[in-house]
N, C-alpha and C positions, 0 to 999 in steps of 0.2 A: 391204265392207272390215272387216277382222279387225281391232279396235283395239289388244285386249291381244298380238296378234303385234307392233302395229308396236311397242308399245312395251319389250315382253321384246329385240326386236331392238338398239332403240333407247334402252337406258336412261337413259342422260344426258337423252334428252326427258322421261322420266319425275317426272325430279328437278326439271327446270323448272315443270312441269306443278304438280307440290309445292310448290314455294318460292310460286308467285303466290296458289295460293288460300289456303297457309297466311299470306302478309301480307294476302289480302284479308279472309278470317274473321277474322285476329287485331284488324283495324279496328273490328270493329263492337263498340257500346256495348249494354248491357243496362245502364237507368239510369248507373251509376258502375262497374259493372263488365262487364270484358271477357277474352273467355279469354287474351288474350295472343298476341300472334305465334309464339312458339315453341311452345305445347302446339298451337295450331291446324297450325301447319304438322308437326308429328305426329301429329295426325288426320288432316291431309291426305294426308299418307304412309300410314298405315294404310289408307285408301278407295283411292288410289292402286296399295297393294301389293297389293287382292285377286286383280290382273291376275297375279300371281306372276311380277315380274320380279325379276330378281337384277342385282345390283349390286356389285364389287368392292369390299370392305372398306376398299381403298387410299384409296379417292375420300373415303369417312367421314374417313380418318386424316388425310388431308394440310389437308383444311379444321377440321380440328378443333385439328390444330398451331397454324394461323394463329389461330383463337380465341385460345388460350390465353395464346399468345405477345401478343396485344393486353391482354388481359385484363390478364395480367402488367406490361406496359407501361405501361397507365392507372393502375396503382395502387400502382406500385414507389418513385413518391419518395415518398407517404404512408407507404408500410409502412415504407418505414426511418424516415423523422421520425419515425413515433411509438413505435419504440423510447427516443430519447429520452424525457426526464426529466418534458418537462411531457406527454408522450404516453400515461406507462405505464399513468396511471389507466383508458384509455379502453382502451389495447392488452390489460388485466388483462380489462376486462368484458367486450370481444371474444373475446378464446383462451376464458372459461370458459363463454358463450353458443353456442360452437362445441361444448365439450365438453360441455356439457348437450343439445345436439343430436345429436350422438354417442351417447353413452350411452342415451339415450332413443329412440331407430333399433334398437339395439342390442336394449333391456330390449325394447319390444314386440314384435320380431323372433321373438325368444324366446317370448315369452309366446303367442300367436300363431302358432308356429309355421313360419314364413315360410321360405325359404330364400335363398341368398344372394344372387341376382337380384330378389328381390320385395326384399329389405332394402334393396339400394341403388337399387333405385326408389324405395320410401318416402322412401332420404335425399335423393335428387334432387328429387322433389317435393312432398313434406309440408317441405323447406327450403329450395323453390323456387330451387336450384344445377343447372340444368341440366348442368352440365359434367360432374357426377359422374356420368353414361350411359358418357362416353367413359373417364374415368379407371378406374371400375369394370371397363369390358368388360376394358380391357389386362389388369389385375388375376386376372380370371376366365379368360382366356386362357392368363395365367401359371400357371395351378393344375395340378396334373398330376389331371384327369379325364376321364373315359369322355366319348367325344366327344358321345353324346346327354345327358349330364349336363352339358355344356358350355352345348350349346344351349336345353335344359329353363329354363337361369338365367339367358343370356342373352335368349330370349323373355320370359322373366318381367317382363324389368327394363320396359320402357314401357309394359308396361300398369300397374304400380304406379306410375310417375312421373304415366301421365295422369288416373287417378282420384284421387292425390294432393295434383296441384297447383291444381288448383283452390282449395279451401279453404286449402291452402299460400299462395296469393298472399292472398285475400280475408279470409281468418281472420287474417292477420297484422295488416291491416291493424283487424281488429277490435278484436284484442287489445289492442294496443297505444294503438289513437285512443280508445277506450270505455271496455276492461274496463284498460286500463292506471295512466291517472289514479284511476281506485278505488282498485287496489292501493297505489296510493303515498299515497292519501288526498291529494291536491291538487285546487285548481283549475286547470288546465293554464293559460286564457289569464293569469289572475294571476300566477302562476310566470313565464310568461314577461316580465312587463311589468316586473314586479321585477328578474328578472334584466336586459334591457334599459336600466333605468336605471341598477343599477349597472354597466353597462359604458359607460356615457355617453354615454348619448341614445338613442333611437329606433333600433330596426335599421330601415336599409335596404329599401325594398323592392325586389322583381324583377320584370322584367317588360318587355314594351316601352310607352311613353307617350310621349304628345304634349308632354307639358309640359318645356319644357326649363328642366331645374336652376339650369346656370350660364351666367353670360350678362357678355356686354362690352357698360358703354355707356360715355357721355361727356358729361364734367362741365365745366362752366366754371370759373375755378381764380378766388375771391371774397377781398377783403378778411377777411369774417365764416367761410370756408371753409378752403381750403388753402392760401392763401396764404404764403410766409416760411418752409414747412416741407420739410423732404425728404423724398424718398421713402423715405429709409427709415425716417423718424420717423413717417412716414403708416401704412407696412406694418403698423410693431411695435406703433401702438395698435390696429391691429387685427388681431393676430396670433392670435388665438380665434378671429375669424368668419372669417380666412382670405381676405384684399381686396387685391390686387395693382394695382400701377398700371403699366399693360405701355409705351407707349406717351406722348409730349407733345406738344402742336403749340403752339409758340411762332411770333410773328413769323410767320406762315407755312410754318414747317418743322417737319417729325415729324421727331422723334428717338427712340430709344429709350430707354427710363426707365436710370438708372444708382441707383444708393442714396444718393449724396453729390446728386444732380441739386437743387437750390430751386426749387420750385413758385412761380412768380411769376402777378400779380394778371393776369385776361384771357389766360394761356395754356386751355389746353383738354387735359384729360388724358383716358387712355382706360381704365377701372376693370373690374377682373376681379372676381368674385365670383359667393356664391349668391344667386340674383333676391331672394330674400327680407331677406337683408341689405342690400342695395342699398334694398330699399323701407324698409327698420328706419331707414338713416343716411342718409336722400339728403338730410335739411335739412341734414347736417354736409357735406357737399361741395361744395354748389351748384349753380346751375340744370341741369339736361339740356339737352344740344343734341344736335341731330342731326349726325354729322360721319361720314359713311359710308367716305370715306379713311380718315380716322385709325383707325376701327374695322374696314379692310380689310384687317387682319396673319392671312397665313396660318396654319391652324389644323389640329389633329391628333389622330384618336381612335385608341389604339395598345395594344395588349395586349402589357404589360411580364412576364415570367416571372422571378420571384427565383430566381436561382442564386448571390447574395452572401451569405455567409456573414455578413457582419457585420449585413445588412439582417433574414434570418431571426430571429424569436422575438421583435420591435420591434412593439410596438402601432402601429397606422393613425396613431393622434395623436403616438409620437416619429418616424415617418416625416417625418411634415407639418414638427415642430420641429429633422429633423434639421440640424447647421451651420446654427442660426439662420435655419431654415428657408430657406434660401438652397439646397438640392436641391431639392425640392421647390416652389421660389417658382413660381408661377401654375399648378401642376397640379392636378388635380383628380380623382379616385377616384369611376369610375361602377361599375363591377362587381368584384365578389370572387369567382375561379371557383377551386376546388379539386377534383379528380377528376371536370371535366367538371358540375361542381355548380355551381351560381351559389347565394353563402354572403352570409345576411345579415351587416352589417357596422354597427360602431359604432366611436368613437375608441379604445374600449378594444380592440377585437378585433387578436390576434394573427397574424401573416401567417408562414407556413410556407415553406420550399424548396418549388421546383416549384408554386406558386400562380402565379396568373393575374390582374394587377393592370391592368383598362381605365381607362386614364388617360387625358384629354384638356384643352387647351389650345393656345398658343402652340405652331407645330411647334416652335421651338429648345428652349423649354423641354419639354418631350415627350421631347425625342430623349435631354436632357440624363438627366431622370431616369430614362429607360429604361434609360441605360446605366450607372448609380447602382447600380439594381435589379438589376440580371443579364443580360436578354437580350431583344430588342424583338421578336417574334414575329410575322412579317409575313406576310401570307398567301404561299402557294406550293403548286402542285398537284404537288409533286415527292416524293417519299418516299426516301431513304436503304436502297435492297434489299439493296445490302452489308452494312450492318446487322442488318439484317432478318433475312434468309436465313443470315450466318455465326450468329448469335443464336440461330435456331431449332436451324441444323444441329446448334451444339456442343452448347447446352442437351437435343436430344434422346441425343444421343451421350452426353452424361454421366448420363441418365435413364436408358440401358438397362446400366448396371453393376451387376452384383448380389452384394449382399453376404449371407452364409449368416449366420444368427443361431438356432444352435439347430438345425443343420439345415434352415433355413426359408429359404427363397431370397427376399432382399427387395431392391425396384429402385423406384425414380421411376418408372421404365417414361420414355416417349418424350414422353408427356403433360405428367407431373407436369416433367419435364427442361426442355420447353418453357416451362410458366408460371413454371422459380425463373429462367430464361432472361431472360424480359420484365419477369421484379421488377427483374433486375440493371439490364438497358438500360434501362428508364425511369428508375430511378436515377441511372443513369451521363449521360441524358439530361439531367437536372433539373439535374445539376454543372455540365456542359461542354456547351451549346446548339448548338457549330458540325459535330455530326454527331450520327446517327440520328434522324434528323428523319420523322414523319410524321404529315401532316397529318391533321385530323381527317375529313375525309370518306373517307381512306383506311383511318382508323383505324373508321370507323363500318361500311364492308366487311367488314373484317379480321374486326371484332367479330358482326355481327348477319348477314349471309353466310354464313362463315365456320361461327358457332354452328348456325345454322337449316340450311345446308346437310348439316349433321353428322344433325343432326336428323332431315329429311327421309329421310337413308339409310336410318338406325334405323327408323323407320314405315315404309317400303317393305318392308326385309326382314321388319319383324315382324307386316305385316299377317296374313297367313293364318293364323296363329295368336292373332292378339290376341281375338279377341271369344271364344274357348272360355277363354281364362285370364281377360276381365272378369267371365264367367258362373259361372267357379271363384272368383273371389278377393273380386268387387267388395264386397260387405257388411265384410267383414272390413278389406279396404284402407281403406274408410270411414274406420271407428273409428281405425284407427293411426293414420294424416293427421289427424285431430282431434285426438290424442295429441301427436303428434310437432311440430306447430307449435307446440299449445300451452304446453303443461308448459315448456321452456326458456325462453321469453319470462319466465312466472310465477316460476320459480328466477332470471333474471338480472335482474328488476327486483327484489325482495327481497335480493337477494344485496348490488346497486348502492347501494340506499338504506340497510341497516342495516350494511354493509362496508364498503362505499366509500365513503358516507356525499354518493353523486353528486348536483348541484341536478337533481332529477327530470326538468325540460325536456330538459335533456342527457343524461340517464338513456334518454327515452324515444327520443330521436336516434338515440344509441347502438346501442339492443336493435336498431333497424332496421336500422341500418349492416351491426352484426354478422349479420347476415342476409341481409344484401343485398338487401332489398328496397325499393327505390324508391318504389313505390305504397304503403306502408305508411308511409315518412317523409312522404308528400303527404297520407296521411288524416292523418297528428299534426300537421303544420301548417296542415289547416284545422280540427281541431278546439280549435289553440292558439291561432288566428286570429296565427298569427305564424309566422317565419321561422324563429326564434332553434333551435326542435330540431334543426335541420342542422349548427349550429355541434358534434356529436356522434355527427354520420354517420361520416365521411372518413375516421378513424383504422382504428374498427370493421371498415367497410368495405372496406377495404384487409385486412385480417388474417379476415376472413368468406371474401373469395374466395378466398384463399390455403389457410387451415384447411379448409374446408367441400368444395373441391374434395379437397384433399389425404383428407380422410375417404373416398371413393371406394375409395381404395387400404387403407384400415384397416377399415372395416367386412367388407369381403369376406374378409381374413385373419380378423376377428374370429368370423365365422359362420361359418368353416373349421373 
């Protein structure tokens, strides 16, 4: 049996054959580091395409839309908030950690000698932007060159992405967790503890755990207790620790708590709070009892998404006090998710459009302040492809218009069309929740499918030529990939702290944000022994994928 016939016949098998061993290589750990599902599944293409199977360009294009178009999605109500006011700081250090990245692609290109396929390989993976392969190729397609000169730069490009991104991911995360705090001369975990407290209290941790936070129990209502008082006299002395009294059994009948209600001597109330306040005040209430009715009020853990305008830019703590905390009465705040980030959280921290607030409680109370906050976000394996699909179509349709500047024909291309596409609808999402809905395990397709299937093409067609361009180029690609990660991280934190004059923990969020590198905010936060650098991701973040792909389409004019 001839293999490589069946699969030159067969290429669609080819690409599956790619995808599995590229997520199954990308699994494995070397200590703390691991190549990554998407360079792996570009070696696995590479190994794959020795068989010299051909693959129609189309198949790359139309999954690479879907990327983009997520990508865009995920991080379009970020990118607009942090155009606003309290956002600019972060959006300034993102655009210029983009453009020092840029520039720095560019200078060793040059210096170096590279040509234009090796250059946006470097920006691809010494800036670990996978997307910029595809943004680029449109780019270089568009050029008016001799068709082996075409190809000469598009071969070029994955073998400079794959000897790139290695240290691209790993070196990032050096920089930044090690050689970062030097630069700024700090102690990272102290920066953080400090800032922490001035945001009041302890951030949050993440994770999942056994212990549970908030808890209902039940009190006997005492002469020496609560006796003679109302619930809402009860509430508002302890409107700090946040102790709700949901529920009463008098005489034998539960009722539910009103504000004006009198606590009388041998009723039996049933007390909402954190376990730990409950253990601080349980002499001021009175005995416990067990009373498994009265504490059988159904109960609700519900992921609320702000699209209220009036609730956006309000600390967690005027949440809690908002209308004399009468919204909010017995809800409780277990997770802060922003761009798919679970964000440590204190009273002081600020909550954004399109954030993702887990609240649980009382279901009526739940439903109440769900619908306070914007929109209750309930699971559904359904996805909005009207959206979707008119989203991508027009955004690609507006991407291929070309405007001459100079003679010089310039476009978004289909790509760049796509991603300002999924900025807008996830935008327009985060306003109005009752369409373009898609869920995240769709959205996890769209994104890492999607990507990797792109991927995969690239490695198939570039195999039979890649290992004469690693044998051409590799030493040299080195050095630039050490260059190219480096140097902008070192410019945007000096820039951050003597310009901006950013608190360094955020400072170092940030550089990562703007990066977009995930595993490099995971090394700052265990090297901060804290959360708190994330609170400086999301903005970045958002304005990294945007810039950083859009760089694709500028550097290749720029080495023109």
């Amino acid at each position: 049996m001839n293999i490589s016939a069946i699969f030159q016949e067969y290429p669609e098998l080819a690409i599956f054959l790619t995808l599995a061993l590229g997520f199954w290589i990308g699994n494995f750990k070397f200590g703390k580091f691991s190549l990554g599902v998407v360079t792996s599944t570009l070696l696995a293409g590479v190994l794959v395409g020795q068989m010299r199977i051909e693959i129609s360009p189309h198949v790359k294009s139309v999954f690479f839309l879907m990327f983009l178009f997520a990508v865009g999605y995920s991080v379009g109500p970020q990118f607009f908030n942090g155009l606003k006011k309290d956002g600019l700081q972060l959006v300034m250090l993102g655009v210029l950690l983009c453009v020092f990245c840029l520039l720095t692609v560019f200078g060793v290109s040059k210096l170096l000698g590279f040509n234009t396929g090796q250059a946006a390989g470097l920006l691809a993976g010494a800036c670990t932007i996978s997307a910029v392969l595809g943004v680029a190729t449109d780019a270089i397609k568009n050029l008016v060159l001799p068709p082996e000169q075409t190809s000469a730069f598009l071969a070029a490009m994955p073998v400079a992405y794959a000897v790139t991104y290695i240290y691209g991911t790993a070196g990032s995360a050096w920089v930044l967790s090690k050689l970062g705090p030097k630069i700024l001369g700090i102690n990272l975990p102290e920066e953080c503890a400090k800032l922490e407290r001035d945001m009041g209290g302890a951030a949050q941790t993440t994770g999942m755990s056994v212990y549970t936070r908030f808890v209902a129990r039940a009190y006997t209502v005492t002469e020496s207790g609560l006796a003679g008082r109302t619930v809402q006299e009860f509430e508002r002395q302890f409107a700090n620790e946040r102790l709700f009294i949901q529920r009463v059994r008098h005489n034998g009948h539960i009722v539910e708590a009103q504000p004006e209600m009198v606590l009388e001597k041998g009723a039996v109330v049933a007390l909402l709070g954190r376990r730990e306040t409950m253990l601080q005040h349980a002499a001021a209430f009175g005995p416990e009892v067990e009373d498994r009715e009265l504490l059988e009020f159904p109960g609700e853990i519900l992921d609320a998404v702000i699209t209220n305008g009036a609730v956006a830019g309000q600390t967690i703590q005027e949440l809690a006090a908002a209308e004399q905390g009468r919204v909010a009465r017995g809800v409780f705040l277990r997770k802060l998710i922003r761009i798919g980030q679970e964000m440590p959280f204190t009273p002081g921290t600020k909550v954004q459009r399109g954030d993702v607030l887990q609240i649980a409680g009382p279901k009526s109370e739940v439903e109440r302040a769900a619908g306070w906050l914007g929109y209750a976000d309930r699971a559904t394996e359904k996805t909005d492809m009207l959206f979707m699909g008119l989203g991508v179509a027009l955004g690609g349709l507006i991407g291929t218009l070309t405007v001459r500047i100079g003679g010089v024909p310039l476009s978004l291309s289909s790509s760049g069309g796509a991603l300002i596409a999924g900025l807008v609808c996830g935008w327009l999402r985060s306003v109005n929740r009752t369409f373009g809905r898609i869920p995240a395990p769709a959205l996890w397709i769209f994104n890492n499918v999607g990507l990797n299937t792109f991927i995969a093409v690239v490695g198939i067609n570039a195999g039979p030529t890649f290992i004469n361009g690693l044998k051409e180029s590799g030493p040299k690609l080195l050095l630039a990939g050490g260059l190219v990660t480096t140097v902008p991280f070192v410019l945007a934190l000096l820039f951050g702290k003597y310009v901006l004059k950013m608190n360094p923990a955020i400072l170092l969020g940030a550089c990562a944000g703007g990066r977009t590198t995930t595993a490099a905010l995971g090394a700052i936060e265990e090297a901060a022994k804290s959360k708190i650098p994330a609170l400086g991701y999301t903005v970045p973040y958002a304005v990294g994928n945007v810039l950083l792909i859009t760089w694709g389409v500028i550097i290749v004019l720029l080495m023109k």
